[in-house]
PyMOL Python script that loads the backbone (N, CA, C, O; Angstrom):
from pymol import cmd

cmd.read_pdbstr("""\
ATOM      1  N   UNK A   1      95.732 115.778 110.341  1.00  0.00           N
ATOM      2  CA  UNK A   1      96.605 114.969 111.165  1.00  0.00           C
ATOM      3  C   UNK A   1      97.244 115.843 112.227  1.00  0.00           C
ATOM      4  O   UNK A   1      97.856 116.906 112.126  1.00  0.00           O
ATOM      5  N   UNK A   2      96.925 115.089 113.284  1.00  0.00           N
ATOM      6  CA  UNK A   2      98.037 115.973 114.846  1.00  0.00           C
ATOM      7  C   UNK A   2      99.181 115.495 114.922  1.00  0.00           C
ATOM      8  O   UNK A   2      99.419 114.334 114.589  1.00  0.00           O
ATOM      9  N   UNK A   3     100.228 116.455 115.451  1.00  0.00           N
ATOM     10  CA  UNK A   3     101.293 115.755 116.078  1.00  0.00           C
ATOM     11  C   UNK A   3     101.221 115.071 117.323  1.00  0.00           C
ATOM     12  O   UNK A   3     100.789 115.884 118.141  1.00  0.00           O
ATOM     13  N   UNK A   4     101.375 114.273 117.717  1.00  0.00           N
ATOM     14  CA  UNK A   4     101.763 113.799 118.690  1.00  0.00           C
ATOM     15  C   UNK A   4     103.246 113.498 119.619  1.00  0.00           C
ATOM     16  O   UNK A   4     104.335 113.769 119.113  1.00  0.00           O
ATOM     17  N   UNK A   5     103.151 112.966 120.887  1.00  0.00           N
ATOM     18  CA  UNK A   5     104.279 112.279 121.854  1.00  0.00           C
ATOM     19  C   UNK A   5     103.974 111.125 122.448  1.00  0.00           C
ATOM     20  O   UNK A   5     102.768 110.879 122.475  1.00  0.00           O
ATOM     21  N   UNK A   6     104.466 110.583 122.782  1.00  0.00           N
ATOM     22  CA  UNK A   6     104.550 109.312 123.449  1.00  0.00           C
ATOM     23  C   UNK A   6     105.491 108.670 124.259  1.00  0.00           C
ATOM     24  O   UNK A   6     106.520 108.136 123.845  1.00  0.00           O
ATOM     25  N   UNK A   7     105.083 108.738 125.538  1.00  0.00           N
ATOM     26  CA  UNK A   7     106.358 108.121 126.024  1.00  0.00           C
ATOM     27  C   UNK A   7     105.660 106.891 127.262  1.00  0.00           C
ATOM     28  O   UNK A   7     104.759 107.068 128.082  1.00  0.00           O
ATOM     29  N   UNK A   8     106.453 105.706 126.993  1.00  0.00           N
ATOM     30  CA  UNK A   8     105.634 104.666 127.424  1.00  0.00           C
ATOM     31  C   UNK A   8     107.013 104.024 128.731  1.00  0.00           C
ATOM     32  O   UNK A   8     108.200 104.145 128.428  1.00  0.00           O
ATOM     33  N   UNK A   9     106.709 103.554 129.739  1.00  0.00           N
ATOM     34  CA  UNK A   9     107.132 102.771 130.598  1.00  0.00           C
ATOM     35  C   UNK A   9     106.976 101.475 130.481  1.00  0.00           C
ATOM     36  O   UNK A   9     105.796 101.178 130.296  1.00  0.00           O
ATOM     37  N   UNK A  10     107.861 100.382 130.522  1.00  0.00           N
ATOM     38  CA  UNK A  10     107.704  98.829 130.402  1.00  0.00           C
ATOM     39  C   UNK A  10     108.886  98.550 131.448  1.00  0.00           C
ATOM     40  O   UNK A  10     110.013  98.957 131.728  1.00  0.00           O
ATOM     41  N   UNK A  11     107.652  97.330 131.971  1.00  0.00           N
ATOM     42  CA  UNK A  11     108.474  96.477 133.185  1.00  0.00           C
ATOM     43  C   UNK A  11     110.089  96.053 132.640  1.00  0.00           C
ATOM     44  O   UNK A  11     110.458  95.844 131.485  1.00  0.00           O
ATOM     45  N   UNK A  12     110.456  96.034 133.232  1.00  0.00           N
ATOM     46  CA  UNK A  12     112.080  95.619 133.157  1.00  0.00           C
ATOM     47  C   UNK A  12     112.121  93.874 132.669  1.00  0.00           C
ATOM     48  O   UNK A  12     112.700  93.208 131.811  1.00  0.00           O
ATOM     49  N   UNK A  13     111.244  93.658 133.661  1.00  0.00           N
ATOM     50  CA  UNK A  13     111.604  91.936 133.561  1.00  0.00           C
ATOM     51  C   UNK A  13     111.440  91.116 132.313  1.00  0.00           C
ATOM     52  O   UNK A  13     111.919  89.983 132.267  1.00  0.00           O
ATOM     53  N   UNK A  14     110.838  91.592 131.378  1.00  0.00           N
ATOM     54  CA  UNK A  14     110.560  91.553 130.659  1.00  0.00           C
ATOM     55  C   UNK A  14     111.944  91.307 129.545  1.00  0.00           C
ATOM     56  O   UNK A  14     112.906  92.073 129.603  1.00  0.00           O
ATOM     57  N   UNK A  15     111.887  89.870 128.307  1.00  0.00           N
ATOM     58  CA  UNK A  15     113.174  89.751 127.663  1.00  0.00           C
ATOM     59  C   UNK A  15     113.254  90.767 126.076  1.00  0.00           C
ATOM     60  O   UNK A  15     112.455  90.967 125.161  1.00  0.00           O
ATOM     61  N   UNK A  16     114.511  91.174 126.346  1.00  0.00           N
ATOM     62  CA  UNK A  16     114.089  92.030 125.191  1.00  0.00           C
ATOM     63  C   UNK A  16     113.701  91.686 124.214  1.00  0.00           C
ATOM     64  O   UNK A  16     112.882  92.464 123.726  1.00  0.00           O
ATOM     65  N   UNK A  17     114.013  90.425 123.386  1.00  0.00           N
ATOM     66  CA  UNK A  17     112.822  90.186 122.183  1.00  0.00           C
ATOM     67  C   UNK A  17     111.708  90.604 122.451  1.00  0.00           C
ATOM     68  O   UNK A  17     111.407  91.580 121.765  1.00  0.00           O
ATOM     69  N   UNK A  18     110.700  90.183 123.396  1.00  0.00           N
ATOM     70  CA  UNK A  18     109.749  90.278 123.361  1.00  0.00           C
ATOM     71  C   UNK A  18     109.041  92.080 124.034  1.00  0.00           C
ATOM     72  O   UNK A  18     107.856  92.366 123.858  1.00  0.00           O
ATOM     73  N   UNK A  19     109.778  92.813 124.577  1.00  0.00           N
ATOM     74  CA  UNK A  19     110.019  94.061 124.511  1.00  0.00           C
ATOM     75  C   UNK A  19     110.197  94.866 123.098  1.00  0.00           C
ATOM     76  O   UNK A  19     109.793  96.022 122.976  1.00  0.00           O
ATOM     77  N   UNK A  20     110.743  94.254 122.201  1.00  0.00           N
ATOM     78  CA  UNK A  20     111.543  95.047 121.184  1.00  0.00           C
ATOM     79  C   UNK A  20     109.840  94.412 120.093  1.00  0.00           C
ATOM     80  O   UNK A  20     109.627  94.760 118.931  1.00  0.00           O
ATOM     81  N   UNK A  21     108.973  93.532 120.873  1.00  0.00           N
ATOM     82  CA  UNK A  21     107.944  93.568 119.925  1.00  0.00           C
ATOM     83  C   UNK A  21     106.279  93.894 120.352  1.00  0.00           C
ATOM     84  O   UNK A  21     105.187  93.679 119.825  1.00  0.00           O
ATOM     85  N   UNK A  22     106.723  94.482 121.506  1.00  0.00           N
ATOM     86  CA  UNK A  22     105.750  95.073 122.263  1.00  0.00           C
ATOM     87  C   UNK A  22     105.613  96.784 121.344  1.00  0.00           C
ATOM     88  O   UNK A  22     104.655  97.351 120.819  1.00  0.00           O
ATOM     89  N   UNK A  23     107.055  97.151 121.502  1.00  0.00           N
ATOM     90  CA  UNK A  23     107.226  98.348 120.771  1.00  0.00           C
ATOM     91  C   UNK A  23     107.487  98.294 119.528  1.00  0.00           C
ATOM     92  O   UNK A  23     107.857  99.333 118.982  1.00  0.00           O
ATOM     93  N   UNK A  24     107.396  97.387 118.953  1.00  0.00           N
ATOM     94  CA  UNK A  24     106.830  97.452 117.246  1.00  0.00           C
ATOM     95  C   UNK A  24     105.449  97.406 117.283  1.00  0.00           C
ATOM     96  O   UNK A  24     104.968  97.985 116.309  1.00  0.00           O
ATOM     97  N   UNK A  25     104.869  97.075 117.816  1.00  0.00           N
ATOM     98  CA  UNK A  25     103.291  96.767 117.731  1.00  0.00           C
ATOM     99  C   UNK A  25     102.673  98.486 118.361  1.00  0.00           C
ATOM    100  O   UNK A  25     101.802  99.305 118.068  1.00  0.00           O
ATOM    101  N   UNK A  26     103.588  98.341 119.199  1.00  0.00           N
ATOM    102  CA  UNK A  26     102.794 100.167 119.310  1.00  0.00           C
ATOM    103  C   UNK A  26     103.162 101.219 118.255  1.00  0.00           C
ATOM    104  O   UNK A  26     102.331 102.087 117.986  1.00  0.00           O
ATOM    105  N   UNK A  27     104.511 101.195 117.560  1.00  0.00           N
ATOM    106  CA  UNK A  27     104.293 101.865 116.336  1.00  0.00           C
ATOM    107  C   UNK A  27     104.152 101.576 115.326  1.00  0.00           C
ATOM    108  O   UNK A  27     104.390 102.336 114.388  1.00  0.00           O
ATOM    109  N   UNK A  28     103.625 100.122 115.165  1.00  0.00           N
ATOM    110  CA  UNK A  28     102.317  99.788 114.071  1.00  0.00           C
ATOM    111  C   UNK A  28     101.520 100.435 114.106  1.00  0.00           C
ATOM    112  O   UNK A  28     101.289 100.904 112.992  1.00  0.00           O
ATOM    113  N   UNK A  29     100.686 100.875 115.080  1.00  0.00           N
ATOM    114  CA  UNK A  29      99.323 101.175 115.451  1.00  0.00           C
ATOM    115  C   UNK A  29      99.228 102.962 114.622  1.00  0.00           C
ATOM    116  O   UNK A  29      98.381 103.479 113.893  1.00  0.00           O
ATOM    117  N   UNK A  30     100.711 103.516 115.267  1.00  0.00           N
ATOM    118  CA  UNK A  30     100.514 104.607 114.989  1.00  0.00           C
ATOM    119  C   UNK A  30     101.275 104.951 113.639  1.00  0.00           C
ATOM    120  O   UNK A  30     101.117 106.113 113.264  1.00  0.00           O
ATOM    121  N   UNK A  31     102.140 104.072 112.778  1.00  0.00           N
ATOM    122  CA  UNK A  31     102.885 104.408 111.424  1.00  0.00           C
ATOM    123  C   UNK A  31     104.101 104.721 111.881  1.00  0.00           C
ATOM    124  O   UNK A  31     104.520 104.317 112.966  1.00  0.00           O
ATOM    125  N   UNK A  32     104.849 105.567 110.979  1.00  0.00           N
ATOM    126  CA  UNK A  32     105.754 105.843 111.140  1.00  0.00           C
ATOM    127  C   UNK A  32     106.103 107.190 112.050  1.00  0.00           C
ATOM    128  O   UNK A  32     105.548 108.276 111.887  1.00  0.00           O
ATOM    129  N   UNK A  33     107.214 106.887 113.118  1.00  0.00           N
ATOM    130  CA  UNK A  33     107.707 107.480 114.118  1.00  0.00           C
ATOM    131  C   UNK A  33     108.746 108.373 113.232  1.00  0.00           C
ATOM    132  O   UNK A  33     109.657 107.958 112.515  1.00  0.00           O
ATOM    133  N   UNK A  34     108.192 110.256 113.586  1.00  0.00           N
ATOM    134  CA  UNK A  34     108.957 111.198 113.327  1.00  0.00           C
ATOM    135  C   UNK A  34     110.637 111.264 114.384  1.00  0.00           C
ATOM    136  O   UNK A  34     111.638 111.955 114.201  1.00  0.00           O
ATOM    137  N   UNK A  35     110.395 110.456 115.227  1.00  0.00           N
ATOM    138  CA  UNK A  35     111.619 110.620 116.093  1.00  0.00           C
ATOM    139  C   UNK A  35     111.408 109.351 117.069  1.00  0.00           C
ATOM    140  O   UNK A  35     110.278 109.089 117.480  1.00  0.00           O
ATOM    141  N   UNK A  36     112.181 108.811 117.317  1.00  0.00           N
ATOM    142  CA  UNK A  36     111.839 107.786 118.359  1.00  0.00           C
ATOM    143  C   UNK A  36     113.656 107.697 119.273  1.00  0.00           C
ATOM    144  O   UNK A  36     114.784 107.941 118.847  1.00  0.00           O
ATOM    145  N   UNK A  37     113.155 107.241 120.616  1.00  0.00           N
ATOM    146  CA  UNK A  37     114.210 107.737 121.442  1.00  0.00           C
ATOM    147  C   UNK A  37     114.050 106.447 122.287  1.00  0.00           C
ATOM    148  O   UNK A  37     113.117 106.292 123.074  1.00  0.00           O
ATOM    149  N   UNK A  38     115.143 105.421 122.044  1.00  0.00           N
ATOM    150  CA  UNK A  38     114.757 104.223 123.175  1.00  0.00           C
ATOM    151  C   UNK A  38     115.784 104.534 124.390  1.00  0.00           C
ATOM    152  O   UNK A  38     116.914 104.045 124.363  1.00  0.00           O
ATOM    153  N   UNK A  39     115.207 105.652 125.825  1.00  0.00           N
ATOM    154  CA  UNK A  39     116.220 106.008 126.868  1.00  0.00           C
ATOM    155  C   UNK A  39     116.953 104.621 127.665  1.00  0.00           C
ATOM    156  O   UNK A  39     118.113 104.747 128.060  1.00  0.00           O
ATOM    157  N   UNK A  40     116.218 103.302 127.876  1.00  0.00           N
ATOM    158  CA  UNK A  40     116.667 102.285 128.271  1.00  0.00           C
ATOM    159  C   UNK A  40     116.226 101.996 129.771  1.00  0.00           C
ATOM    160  O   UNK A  40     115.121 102.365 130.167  1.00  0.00           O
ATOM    161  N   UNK A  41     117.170 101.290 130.636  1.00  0.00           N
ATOM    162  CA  UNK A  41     116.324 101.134 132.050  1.00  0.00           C
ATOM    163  C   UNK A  41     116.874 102.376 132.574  1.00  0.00           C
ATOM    164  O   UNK A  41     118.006 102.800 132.343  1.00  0.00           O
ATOM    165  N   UNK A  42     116.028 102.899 133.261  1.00  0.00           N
ATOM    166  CA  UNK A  42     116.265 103.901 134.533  1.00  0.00           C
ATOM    167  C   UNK A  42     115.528 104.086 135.326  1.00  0.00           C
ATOM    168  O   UNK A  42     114.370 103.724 135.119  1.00  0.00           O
ATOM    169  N   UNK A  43     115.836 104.657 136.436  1.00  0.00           N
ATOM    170  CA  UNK A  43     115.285 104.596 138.255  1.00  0.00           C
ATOM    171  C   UNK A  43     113.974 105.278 137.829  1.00  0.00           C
ATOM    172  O   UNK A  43     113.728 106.174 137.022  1.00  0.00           O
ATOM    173  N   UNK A  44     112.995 104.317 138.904  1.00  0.00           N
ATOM    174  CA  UNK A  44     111.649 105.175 139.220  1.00  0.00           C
ATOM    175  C   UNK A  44     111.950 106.301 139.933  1.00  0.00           C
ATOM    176  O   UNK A  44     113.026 106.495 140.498  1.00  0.00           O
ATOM    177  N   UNK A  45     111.045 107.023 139.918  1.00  0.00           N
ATOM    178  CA  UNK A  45     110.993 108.479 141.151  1.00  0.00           C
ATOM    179  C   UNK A  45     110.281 107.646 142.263  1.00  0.00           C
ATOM    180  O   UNK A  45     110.877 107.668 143.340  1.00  0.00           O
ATOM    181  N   UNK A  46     109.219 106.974 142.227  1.00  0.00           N
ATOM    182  CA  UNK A  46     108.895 106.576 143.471  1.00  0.00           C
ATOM    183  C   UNK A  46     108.338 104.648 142.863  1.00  0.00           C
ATOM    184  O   UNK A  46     108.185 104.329 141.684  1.00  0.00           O
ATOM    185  N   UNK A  47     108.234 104.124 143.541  1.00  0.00           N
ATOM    186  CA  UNK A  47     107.582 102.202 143.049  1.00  0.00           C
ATOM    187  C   UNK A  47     106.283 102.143 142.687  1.00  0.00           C
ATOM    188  O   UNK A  47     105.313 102.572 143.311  1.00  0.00           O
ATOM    189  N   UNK A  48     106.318 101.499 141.476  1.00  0.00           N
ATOM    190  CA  UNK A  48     105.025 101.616 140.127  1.00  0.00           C
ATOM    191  C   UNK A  48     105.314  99.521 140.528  1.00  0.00           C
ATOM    192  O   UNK A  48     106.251  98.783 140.223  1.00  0.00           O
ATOM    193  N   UNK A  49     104.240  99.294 141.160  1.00  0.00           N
ATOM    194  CA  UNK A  49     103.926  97.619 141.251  1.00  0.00           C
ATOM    195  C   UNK A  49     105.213  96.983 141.858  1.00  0.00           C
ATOM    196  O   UNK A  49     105.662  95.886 141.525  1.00  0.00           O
ATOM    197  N   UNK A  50     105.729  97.791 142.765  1.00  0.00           N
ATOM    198  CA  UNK A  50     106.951  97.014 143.487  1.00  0.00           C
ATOM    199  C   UNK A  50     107.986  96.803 142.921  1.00  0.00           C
ATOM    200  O   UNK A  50     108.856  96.059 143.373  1.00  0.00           O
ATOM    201  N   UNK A  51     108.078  97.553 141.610  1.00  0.00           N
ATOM    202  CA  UNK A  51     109.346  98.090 141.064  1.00  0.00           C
ATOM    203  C   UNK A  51     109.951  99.247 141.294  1.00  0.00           C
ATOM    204  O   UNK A  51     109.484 100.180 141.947  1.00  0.00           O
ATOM    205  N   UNK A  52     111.177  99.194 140.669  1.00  0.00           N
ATOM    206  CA  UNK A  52     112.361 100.307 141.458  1.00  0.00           C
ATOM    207  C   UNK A  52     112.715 100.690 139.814  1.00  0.00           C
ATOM    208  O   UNK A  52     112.814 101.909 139.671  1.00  0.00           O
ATOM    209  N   UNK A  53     112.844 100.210 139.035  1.00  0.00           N
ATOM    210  CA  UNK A  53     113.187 100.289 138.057  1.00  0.00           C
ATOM    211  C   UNK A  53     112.384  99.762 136.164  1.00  0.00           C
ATOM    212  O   UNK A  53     111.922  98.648 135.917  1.00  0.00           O
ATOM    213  N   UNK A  54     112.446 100.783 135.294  1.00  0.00           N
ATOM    214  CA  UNK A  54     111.471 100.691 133.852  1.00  0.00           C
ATOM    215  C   UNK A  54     112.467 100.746 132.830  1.00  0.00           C
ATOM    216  O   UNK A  54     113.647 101.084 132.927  1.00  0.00           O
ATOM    217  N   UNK A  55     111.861 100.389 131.904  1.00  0.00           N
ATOM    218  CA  UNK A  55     112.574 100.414 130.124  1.00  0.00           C
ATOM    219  C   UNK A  55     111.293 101.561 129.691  1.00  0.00           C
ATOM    220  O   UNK A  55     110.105 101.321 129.476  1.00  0.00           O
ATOM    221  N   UNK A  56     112.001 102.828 129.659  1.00  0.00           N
ATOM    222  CA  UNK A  56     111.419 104.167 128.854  1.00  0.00           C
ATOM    223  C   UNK A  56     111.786 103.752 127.427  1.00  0.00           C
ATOM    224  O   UNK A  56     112.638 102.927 127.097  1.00  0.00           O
ATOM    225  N   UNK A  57     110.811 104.636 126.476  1.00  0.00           N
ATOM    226  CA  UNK A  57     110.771 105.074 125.371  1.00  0.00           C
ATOM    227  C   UNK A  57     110.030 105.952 124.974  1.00  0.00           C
ATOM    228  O   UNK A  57     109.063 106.222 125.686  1.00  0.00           O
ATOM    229  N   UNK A  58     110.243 106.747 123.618  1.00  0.00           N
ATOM    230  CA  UNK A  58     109.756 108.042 123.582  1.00  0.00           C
ATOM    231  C   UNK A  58     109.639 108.446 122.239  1.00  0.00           C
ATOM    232  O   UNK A  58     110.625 108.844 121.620  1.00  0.00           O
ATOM    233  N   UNK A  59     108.238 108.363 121.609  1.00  0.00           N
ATOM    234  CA  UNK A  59     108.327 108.816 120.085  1.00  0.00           C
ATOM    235  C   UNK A  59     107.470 110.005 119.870  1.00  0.00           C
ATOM    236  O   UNK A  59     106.654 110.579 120.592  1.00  0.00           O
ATOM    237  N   UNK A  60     108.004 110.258 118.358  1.00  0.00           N
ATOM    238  CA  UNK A  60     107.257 111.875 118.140  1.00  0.00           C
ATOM    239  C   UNK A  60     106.381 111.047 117.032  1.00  0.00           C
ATOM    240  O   UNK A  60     107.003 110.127 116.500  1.00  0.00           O
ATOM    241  N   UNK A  61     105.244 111.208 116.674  1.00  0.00           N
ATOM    242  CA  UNK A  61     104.241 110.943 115.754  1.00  0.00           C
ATOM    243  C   UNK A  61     103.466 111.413 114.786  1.00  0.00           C
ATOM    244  O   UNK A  61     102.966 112.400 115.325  1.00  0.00           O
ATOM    245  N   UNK A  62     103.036 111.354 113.706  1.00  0.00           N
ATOM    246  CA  UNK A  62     101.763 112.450 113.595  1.00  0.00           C
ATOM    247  C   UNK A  62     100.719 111.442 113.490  1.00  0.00           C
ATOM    248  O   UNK A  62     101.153 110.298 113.358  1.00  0.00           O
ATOM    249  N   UNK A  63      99.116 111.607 113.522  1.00  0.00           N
ATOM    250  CA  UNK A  63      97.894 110.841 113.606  1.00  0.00           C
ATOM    251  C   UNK A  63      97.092 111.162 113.450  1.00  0.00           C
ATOM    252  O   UNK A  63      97.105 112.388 113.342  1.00  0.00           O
ATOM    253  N   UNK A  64      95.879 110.589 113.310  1.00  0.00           N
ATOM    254  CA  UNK A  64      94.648 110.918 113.435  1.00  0.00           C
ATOM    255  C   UNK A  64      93.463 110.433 115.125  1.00  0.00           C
ATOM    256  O   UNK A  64      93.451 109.357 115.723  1.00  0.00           O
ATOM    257  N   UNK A  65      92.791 111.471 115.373  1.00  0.00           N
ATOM    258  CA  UNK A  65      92.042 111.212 116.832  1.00  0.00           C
ATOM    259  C   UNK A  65      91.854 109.324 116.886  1.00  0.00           C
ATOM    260  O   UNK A  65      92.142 108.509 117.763  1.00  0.00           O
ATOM    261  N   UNK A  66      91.269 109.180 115.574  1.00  0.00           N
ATOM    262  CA  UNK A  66      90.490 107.596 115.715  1.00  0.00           C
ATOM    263  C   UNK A  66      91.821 106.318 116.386  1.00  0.00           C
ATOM    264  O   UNK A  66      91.761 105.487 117.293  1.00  0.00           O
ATOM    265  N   UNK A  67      93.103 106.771 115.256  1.00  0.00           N
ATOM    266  CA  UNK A  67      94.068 105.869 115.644  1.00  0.00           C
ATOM    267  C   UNK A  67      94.643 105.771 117.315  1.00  0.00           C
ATOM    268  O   UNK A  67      94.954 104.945 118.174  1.00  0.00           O
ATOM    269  N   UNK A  68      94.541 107.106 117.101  1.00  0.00           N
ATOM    270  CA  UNK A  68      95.139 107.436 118.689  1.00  0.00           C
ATOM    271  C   UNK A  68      94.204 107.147 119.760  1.00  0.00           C
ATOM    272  O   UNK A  68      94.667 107.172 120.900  1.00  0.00           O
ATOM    273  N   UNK A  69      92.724 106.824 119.577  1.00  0.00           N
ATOM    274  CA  UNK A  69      91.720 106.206 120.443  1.00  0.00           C
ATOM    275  C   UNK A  69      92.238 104.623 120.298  1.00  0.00           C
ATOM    276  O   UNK A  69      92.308 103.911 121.300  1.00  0.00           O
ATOM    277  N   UNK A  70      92.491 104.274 119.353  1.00  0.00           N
ATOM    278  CA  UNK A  70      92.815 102.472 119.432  1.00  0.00           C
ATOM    279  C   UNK A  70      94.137 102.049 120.289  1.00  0.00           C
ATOM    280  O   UNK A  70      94.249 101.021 120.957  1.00  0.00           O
ATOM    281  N   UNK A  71      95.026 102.985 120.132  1.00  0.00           N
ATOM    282  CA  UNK A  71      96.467 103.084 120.426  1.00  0.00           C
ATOM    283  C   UNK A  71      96.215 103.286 122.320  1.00  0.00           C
ATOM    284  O   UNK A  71      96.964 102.858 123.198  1.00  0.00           O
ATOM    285  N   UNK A  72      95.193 103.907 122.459  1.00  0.00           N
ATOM    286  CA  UNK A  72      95.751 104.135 123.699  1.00  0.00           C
ATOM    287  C   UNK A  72      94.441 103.190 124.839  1.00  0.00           C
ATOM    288  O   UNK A  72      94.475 103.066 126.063  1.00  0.00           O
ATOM    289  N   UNK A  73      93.589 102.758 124.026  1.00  0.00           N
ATOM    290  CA  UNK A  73      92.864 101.524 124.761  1.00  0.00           C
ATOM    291  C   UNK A  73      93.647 100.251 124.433  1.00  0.00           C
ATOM    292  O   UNK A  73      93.287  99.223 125.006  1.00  0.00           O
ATOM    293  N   UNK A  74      94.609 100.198 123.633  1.00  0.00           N
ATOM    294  CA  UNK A  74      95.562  98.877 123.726  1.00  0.00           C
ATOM    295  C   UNK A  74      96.637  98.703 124.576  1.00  0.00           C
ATOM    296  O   UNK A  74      97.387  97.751 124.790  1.00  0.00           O
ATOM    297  N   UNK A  75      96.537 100.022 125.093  1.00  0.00           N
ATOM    298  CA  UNK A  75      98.299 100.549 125.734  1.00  0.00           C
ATOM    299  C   UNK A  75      97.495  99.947 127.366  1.00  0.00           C
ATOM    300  O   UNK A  75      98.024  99.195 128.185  1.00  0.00           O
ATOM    301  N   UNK A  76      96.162 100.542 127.443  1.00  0.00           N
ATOM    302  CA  UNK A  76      95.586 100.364 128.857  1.00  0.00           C
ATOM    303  C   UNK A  76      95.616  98.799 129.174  1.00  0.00           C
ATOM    304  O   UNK A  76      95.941  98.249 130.226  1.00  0.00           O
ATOM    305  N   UNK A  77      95.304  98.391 128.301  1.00  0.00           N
ATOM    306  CA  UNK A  77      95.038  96.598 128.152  1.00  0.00           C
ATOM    307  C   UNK A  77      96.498  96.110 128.753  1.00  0.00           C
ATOM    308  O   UNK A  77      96.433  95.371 129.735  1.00  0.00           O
ATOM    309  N   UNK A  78      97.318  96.326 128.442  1.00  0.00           N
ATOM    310  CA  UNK A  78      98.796  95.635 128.354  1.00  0.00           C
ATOM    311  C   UNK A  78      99.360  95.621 129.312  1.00  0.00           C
ATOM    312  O   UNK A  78      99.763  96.706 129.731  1.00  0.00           O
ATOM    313  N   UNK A  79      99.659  94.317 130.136  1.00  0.00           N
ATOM    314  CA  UNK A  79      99.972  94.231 131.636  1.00  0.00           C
ATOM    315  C   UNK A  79     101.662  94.811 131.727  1.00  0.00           C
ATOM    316  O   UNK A  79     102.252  95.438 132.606  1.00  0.00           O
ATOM    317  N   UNK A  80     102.023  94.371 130.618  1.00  0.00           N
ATOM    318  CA  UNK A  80     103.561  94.888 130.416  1.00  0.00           C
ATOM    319  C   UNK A  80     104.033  96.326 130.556  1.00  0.00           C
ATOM    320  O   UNK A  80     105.169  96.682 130.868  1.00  0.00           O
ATOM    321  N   UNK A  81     102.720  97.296 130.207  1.00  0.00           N
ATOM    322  CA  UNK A  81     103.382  98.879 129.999  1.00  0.00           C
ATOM    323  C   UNK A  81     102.566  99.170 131.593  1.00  0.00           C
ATOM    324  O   UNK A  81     101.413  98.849 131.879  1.00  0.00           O
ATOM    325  N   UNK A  82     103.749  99.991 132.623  1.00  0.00           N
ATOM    326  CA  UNK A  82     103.541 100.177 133.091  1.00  0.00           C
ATOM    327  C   UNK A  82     102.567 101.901 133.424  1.00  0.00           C
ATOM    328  O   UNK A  82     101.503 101.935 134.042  1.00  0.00           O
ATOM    329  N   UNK A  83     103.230 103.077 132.876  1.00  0.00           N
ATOM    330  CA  UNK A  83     102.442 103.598 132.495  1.00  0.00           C
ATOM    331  C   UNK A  83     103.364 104.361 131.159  1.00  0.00           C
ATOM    332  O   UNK A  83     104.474 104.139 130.675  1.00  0.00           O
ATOM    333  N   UNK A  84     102.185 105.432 130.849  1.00  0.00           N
ATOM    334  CA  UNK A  84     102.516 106.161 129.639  1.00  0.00           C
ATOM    335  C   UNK A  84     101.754 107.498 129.760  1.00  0.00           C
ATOM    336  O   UNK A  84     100.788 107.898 130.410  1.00  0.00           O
ATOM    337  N   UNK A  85     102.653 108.042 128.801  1.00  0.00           N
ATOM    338  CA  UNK A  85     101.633 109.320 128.478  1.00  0.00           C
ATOM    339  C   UNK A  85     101.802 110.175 126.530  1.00  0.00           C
ATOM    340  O   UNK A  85     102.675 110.408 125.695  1.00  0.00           O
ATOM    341  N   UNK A  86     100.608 110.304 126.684  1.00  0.00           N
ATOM    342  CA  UNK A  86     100.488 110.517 125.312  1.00  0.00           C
ATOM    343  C   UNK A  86      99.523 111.587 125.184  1.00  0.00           C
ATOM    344  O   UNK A  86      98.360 111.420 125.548  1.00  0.00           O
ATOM    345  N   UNK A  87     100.049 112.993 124.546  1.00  0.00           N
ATOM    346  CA  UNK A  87     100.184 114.472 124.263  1.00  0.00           C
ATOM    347  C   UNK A  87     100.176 114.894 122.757  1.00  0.00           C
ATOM    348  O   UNK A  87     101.009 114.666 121.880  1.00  0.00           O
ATOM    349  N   UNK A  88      99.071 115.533 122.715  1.00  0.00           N
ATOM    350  CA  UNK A  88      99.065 116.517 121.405  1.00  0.00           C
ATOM    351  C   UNK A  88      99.839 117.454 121.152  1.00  0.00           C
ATOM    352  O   UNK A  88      99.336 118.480 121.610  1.00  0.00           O
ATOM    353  N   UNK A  89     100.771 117.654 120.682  1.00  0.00           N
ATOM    354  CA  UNK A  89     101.649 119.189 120.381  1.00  0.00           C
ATOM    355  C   UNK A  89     100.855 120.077 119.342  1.00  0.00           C
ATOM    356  O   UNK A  89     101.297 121.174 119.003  1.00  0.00           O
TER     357      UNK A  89
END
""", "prot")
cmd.dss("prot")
cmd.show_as("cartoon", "prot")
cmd.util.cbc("prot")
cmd.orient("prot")
């Protein structure tokens, strides 16, 4: 098992119920989160789809390659996450 990071961008407009189950479903995928950090809305550096503004979050993980191949062709799929990035430590 690797460690992993994760830190994902989601549109703002978005209501938080349905935010707060966007990000259960992504750490379904991956189990249980060694650390998870919900930073909240804050300013883009520059406009991602004519937004000015995202709902960050940020977890520490551990996994396996296969999960983390499913996890991150579901993340691509999802009109809601704007982007992400996800790192092996």
């Amino acid at each position: 098992m690797n460690s992993y990071q994760l830190t994902v961008v989601v549109k703002p407009s978005i209501e938080d119920s349905e935010r707060k189950e966007l990000l259960a479903a992504i750490t379904k995928q991956f189990g249980k989160a060694t650390k998870e950090e919900l930073w909240g809305n804050r300013d883009l550096a520059y406009p991602i789809e004519h937004l000015l503004k995202a709902y960050y979050a940020h977890y520490e993980f551990e996994g396996d390659p296969k999960t983390i191949a499913a996890l991150d062709k579901s993340m691509k799929l999802n009109e809601d996450i704007l982007r992400y990035l996800l790192i092996r430590r």
